[in-house]
C-alpha positions in Angstrom: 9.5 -14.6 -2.9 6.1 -12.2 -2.9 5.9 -13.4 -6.7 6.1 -17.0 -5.4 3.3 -16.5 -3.6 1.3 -15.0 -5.8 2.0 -17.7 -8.5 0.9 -20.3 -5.9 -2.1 -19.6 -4.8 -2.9 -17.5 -7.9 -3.3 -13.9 -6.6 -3.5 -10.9 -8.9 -1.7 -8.0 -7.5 -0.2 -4.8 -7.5 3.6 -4.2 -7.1 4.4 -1.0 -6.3 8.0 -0.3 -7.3 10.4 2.9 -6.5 11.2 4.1 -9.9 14.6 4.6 -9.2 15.5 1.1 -8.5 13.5 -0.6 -10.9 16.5 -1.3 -13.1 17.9 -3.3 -10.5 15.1 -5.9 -10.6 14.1 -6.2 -14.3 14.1 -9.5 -14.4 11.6 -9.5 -11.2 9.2 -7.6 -13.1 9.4 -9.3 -16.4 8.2 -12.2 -14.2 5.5 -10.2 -12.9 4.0 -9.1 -16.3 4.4 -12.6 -17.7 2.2 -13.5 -14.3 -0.3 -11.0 -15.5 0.7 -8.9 -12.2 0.1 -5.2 -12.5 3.4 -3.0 -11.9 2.7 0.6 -9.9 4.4 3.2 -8.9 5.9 3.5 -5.4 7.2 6.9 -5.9 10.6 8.1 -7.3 13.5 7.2 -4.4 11.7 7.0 -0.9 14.2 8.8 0.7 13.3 11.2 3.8 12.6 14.3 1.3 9.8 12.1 -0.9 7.0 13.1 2.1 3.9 13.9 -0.3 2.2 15.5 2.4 4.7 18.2 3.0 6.8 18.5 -0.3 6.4 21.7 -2.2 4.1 21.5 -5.4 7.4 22.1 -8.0 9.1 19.2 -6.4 6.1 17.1 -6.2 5.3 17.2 -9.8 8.9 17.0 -10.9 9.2 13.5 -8.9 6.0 12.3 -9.9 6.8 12.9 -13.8 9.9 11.3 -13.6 9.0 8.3 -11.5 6.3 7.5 -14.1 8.4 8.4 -17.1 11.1 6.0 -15.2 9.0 3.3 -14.2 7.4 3.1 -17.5 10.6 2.9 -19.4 11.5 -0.3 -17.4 8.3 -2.3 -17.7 7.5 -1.2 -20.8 3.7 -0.2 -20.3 2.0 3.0 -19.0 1.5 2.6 -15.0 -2.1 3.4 -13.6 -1.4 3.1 -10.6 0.3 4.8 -7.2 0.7 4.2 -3.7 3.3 6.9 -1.9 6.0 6.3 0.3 5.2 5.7 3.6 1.6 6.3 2.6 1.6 10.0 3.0 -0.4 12.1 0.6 -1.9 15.4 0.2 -4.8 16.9 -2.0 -2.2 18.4 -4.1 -0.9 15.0 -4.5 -4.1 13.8 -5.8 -4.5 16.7 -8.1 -1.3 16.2 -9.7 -1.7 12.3 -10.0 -5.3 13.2 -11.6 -3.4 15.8 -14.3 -0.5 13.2 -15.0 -2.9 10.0 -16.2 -2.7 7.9 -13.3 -6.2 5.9 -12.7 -5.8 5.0 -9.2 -4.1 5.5 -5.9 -4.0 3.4 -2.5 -2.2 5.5 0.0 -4.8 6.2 2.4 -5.4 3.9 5.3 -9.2 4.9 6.3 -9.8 4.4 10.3 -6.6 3.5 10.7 -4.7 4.5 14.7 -1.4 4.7 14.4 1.2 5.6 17.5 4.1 4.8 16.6 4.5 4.7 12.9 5.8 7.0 10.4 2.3 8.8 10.1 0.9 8.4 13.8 -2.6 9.8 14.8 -3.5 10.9 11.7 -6.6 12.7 12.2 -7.4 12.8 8.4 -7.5 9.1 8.2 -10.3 8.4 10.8 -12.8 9.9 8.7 -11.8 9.4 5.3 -14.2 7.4 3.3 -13.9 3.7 3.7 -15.0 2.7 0.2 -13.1 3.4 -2.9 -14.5 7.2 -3.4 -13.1 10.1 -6.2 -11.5 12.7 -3.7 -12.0 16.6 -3.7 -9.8 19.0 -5.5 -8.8 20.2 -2.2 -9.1 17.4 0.8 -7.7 13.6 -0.4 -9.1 12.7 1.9 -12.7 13.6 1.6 -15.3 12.7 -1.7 -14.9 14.9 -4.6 -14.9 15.2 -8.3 -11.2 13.9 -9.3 -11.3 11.7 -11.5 -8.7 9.3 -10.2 -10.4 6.7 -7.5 -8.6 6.1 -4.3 -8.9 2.8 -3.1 -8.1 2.8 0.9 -6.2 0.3 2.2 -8.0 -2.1 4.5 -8.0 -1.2 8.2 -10.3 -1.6 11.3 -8.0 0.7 13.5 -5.6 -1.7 13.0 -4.2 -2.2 9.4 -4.2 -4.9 7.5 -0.4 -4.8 6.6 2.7 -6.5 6.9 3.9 -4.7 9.9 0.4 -5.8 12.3 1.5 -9.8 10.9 4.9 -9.0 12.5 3.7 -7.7 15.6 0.3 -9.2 16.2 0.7 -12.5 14.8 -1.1 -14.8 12.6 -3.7 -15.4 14.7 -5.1 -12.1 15.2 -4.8 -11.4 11.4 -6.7 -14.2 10.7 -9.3 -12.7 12.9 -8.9 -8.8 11.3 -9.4 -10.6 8.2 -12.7 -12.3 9.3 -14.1 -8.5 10.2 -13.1 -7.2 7.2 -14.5 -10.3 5.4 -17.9 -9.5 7.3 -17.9 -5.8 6.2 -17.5 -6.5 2.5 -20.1 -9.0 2.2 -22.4 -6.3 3.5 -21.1 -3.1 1.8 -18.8 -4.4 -0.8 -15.8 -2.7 0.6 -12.8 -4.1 -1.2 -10.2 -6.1 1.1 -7.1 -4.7 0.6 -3.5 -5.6 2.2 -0.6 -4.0 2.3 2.5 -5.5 2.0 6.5 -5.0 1.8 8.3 -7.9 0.1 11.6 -6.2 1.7 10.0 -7.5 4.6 11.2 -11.3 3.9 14.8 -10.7 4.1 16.7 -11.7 6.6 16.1 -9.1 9.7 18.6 -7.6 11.6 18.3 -5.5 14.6 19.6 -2.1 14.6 21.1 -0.4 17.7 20.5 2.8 16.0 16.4 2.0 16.9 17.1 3.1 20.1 19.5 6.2 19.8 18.8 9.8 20.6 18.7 10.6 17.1 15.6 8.6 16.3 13.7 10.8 18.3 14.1 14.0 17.1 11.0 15.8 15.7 12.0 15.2 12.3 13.0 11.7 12.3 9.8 10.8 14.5 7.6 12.8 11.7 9.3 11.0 8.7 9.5 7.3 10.2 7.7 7.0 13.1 9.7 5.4 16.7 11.9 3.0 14.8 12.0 1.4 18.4 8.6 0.2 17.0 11.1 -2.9 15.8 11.4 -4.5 18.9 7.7 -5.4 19.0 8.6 -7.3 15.4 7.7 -11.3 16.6 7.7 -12.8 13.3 10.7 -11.5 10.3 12.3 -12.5 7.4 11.4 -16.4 6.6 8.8 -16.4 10.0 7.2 -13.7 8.0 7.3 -15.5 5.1 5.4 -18.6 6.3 3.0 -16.5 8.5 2.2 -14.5 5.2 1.9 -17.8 2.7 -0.8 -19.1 5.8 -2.4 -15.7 5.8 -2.9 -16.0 1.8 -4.3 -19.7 2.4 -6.5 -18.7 4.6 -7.6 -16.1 2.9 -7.9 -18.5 -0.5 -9.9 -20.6 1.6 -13.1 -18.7 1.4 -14.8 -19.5 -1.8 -16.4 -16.1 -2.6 -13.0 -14.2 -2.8 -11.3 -13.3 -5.8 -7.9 -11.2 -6.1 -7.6 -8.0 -8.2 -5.1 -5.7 -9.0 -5.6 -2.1 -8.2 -6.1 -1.5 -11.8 -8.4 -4.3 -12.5 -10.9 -3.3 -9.3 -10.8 0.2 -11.0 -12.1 -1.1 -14.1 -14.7 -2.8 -12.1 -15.9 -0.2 -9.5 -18.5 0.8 -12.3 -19.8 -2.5 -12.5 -23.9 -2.8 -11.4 -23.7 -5.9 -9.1 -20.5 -8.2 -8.3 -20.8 -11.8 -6.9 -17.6 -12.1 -5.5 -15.7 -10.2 -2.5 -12.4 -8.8 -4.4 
């Protein structure tokens, strides 16, 4: 349905798949190359122990090298770009990526405020840079000399994802989108949203949201208060239509163009742009 969507109002994207079920959708992304779509890497299985901010370097590296070797195998291409699970990442992350070949990443969230998601005040995140920026050996989250850009996902303490159209409504996206559209004319920012396809299937809700186990340390540290899904207004084909408005609207302004991650990497290094990507 996210391909639909993309074919229709003729949006270049990214797709960031989990490596491990990419054989289960190979037709999917043979639709997406023929779509000129760019296929990324959403890490290796996203379970509970793929938490790049916390895993130890030998693991990190060992599911990084297979995820690409995996994902690559399946599409048929190398993969340039990464965006982690749950959006958690770490300098060693970073460095690793950088070692391995991969050309971009988009798994910060810069002056983004989070309370009940999986990452929830996240200090680093309010003063990360807000424009695509090269981060340091040892902070991701500050400018440095890797050569890999990391290209922030778009956020004005709220984020401009999926989850804030589910809970906020179109309206108010329409309106974060407007701000962000603002800030980019002056500074060039790239607009960049975030979104999970899963997202469109039918919803269900889950008593296990609001049971004792949910909010143990761990469990709060790895997803965040699941009871977060009770604020959900719109899911599954709601979501759907919100999201197809949200993309018209966004079409709508005649100064936008869409870009995959890998294609606004190719184009950071570009003198002057017309257009607000």
């Amino acid at each position: 349905m996210a391909v639909n969507l993309c074919e229709e109002f003729n949006i270049r994207s990214t797709f960031f798949i989990t490596a491990n079920y990419a054989h289960e959708y190979i037709a999917d992304i043979e639709r997406m190359l023929i779509l000129k779509q760019e296929i990324g890497c959403h890490g290796l299985n996203h379970t509970d122990e793929e938490d790049y901010d916390r895993m130890p370097s030998d693991l990190q590296r060992s599911y990084i090298v297979e995820a690409k070797r995996k994902l690559e195998a399946v599409a048929g291409s190398p993969i340039h770009s990464f965006r982690s699970p749950r959006v958690k990442t770490s300098a060693l992350t970073m460095n690793l990526l950088s070692n391995i070949g991969y050309q971009a990443d988009s798994s910060i969230c810069s002056q983004r405020m989070d309370l009940i998601s999986s990452n929830l005040i996240k200090t680093d995140w309010i003063i990360a840079p807000r424009l695509p920026y090269h981060p340091h050996p040892d902070n991701a989250f500050k400018r440095g000399s890797l050569p890999i850009w990391e290209v922030p996902i778009s956020a004005a303490l709220v984020p401009f994802i999926s989850s804030s159209l589910k809970v906020l409504g179109l309206r108010s996206m329409k309106a974060l989108f407007w701000l962000l559209y603002k800030e980019a004319r002056i500074t060039g920012k790239p607009i960049v949203y975030l979104g999970h396809p899963t997202e469109f299937l039918p919803f269900k809700r889950h008593k296990a949201a609001l049971s004792r186990d949910n909010f143990s340390i761990k469990r709060v540290r790895t997803h965040g208060f699941l009871a977060r899904r009770l604020m959900y207004r719109l899911v599954g084909q709601s979501l759907y239509e919100a999201t197809r408005e949200l993309f018209a609207y966004i079409s709508s302004f005649p100064d936008v163009i869409f870009m995959s991650c890998n294609e606004y990497v190719r184009e950071l290094n570009t003198p002057t742009r017309s257009k607000v990507p």
